[in-house]
C-alpha positions in Angstrom: 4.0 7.8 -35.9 1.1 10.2 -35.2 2.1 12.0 -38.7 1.6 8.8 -40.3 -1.5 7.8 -39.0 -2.9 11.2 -40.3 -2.0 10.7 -43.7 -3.6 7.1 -43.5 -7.1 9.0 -42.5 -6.7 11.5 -44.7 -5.8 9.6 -47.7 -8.6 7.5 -46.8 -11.4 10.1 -46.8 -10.7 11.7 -50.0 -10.3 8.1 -51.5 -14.2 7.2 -50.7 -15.0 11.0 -50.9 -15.8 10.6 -54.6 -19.1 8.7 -53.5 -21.0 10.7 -51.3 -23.9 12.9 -53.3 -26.3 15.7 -52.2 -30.0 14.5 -52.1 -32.3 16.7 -54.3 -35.1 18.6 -53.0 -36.5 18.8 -49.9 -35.2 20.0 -46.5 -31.5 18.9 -46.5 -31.0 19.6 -43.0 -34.0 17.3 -41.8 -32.3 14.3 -40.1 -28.4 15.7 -40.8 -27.0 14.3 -37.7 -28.7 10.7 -37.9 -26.9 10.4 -41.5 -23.6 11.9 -40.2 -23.7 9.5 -37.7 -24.7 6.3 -40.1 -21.7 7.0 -42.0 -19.0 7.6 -39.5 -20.1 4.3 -37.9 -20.3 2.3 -41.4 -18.1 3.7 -43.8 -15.5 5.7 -42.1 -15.2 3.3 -39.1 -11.7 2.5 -39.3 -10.8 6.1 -40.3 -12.7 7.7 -37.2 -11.6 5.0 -34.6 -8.0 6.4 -35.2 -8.6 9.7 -35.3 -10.3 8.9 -31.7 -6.9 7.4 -30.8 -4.9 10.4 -32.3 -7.0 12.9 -29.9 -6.7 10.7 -26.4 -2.8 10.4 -27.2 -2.9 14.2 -27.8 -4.9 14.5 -24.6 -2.9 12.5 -22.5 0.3 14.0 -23.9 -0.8 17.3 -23.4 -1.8 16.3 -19.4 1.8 15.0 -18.8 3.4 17.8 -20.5 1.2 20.5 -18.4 1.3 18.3 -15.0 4.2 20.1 -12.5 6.1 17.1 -11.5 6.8 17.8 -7.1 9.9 16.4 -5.9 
């Protein structure tokens, strides 16, 4: 399930990958993170929203397994 969900964000990215383009000239680091941010929230929503789910299943998973069960 988890392997399948990866490939759906990965297919996903390199689908709309084709439209992002370097700005010419100026400082291309000047507001990096405000643009990074723009475009996860519009145009990768979807993809980033289950990648978010991926990691808290990972993270929850890896809690059970490393939690010494007391009996």
């Amino acid at each position: 399930m988890a392997g399948g969900l990866f490939l759906l964000v990965l297919v996903s990215i390199f689908k709309s990958a084709d439209g992002l383009q370097a700005v010419p000239g100026g400082n291309s680091q000047l507001g990096m993170v405000e643009v990074l941010g723009k475009v996860l929230y519009d145009k990768y929503m979807l993809p980033f929203e289950v990648s978010a789910l991926l990691f808290l299943t990972a993270m929850i998973g890896a809690t059970m397994i490393g939690k010494k069960q007391v009996y």
